[in-house]
C-alpha positions, 0 to 999 in steps of 0.5 A: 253273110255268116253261114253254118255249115254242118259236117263240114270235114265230110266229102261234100261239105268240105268242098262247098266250104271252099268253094264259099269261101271263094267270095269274100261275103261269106264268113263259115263257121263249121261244125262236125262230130268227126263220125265216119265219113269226115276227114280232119285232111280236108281242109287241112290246108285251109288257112281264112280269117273268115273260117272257124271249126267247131268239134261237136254233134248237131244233136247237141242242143246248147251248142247248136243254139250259141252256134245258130244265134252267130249265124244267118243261115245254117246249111246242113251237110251233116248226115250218116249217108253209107246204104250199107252201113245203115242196113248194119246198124240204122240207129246212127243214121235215125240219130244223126238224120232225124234227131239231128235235123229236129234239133235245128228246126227247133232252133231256126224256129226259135230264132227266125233264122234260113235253113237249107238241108241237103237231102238226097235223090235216095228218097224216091226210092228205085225207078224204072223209067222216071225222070222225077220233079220235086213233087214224085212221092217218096219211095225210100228202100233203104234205112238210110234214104227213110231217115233222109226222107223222114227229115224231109217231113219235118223240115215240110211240117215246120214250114207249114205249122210254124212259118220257118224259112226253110229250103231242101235240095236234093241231089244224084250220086255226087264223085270228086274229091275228099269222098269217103273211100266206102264209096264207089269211085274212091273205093275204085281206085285206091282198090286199082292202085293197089291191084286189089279185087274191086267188088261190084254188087249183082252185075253192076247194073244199077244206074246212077246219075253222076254229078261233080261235087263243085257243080252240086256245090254252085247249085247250093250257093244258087239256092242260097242268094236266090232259092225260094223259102219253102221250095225244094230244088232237085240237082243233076247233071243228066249223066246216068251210068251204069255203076260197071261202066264206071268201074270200068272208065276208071280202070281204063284211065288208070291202065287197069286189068278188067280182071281186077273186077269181082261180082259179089252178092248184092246187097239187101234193097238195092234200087236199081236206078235214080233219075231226077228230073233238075229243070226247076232250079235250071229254069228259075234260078239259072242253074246249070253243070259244068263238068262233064262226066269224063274230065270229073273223072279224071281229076278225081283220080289225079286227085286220089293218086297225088295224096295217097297218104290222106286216106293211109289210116281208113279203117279196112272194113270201109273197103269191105263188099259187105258190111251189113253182114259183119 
């Protein structure tokens, strides 16, 4: 199977790629605009007769049209994901997110070709007790979980008005390796191996269902040998945590001061707590996590620990506690 994979350099791409390439029936084409969030180390050391990068923007209509008509399915990782930069500037992610994902549909029609997009558990918005399915209505809080939402309803409305072959998964709060430090657990401890302050917004009390990347990435490839055209699948791992218990599980395995932790403004819109309910792609399609939350953990940060010199260059307002405001 020829499979394109959109913002592959990204944190979760990058290791679906590797994990893909694992079995010998997939061949992976890889297209990312190098944005922020992708990182050319991630597959660095990558070296497969069967995997080919291309530099270039899926808003991109003519590139994407070779690239698509080479392929038999596209999987879209592509997105501008950070909150935070959204509520600083929202046009990239309306770019990226919406144009981007029209652009595809436009070309999967065309062609009769599978598309599965990645989309986000950010589009229900801030719960208070739910364990949400696939069919909750959306709720988004922030410009970036809109845009996901948004591309949500095209994908819906060309399934409907144009018969495409088309499949969304949503996910929880991916951690492991190759994530982008503007993100919790990166940010975390890379802050604590340098003894730096580490910000947590309000009082650290907003709740996130933690999943291992190359468990959301096996839930991916279930959906790609066995999901249902026009389904959506809603992937989680049932480990929801507070984000200053997180904080703090980390700077305990790293032998950290507690007193490494500051409590900053938090920031505009922040959704207290997501919780999807994953019994439809666990029950159909025979999916289930294998990580849990604890040994997730500490692999990711042996894994940060041991190549410092991957992220030596990240710009310093990815570690900033409030970018929305610069």
């Amino acid at each position: 199977m020829r499979i394109l994979v959109t913002g592959g350099l990204g944190f979760i791409g990058s290791n679906f790629i590797l994990n893909a390439l694992k079995n010998d029936e997939y061949s992976i084409i890889n297209v990312d605009a190098e944005l922020v969030g992708s990182n050319p180390a991630n597959l660095s050391q990558l070296n497969s007769s069967r995997y080919r990068f291309v530099d270039g923007n899926i808003t991109d209509h003519k590139l994407m049209e070779k690239l698509i008509s080479d392929s038999d399915v596209v999987i879209n990782f592509a997105a501008e994901s950070f909150v935070d930069r959204s509520i600083s500037d929202a046009t990239p992610f309306l770019q990226s997110n919406v144009v981007g994902v029209f652009t595809i549909l436009n070309i999967i029609r065309k062609q009769k070709k599978k598309f599965i997009h990645i989309s986000t558990d950010e589009v229900f918005g801030s719960l208070k007790t739910e364990n949400v399915d696939e069919h909750f209505r959306f709720n988004p809080s922030s410009p970036y979980a809109a845009t996901k939402a948004s591309a949500e309803l095209l994908i819906n409305s060309y399934v409907i008005t144009y018969d495409c072959d088309c499949i969304i998964t949503r996910c929880t709060n991916n951690y492991g390796p190759r994530q982008y430090p503007e993100k919790l657990i990166p940010k975390t401890i890379l802050l604590a191996n340098q003894n730096k302050k580490i910000p947590v917004y309000g009082k650290g009390k907003n709740i996130r269902d933690w999943i291992f990347v190359d468990d959301h990435c096996d839930a991916i490839l279930k959906v790609l040998t066995a999901g249902k055209s026009g389904e959506s699948y809603n992937i989680s791992a049932n480990n929801e945590i507070s984000n200053i218990t997180v904080v703090e599980k980390i700077l305990s395995i790293m032998n950290k001061s507690k007193d490494l932790i500051v409590f900053v403004e938090d920031r505009p819109g922040h959704d207290f707590r997501y919780s999807l309910n994953s019994s439809k792609i666990r029950n159909e399609l025979g999916w289930s996590n294998k990580t849990s939350f604890e040994q997730g953990l500490e692999y990711t940060i042996s894994w940060y620990m041991d190549r410092l010199d991957h992220w030596k260059n990240i710009p310093k307002i990815t570690l900033n506690s409030t970018p929305w405001k610069n």
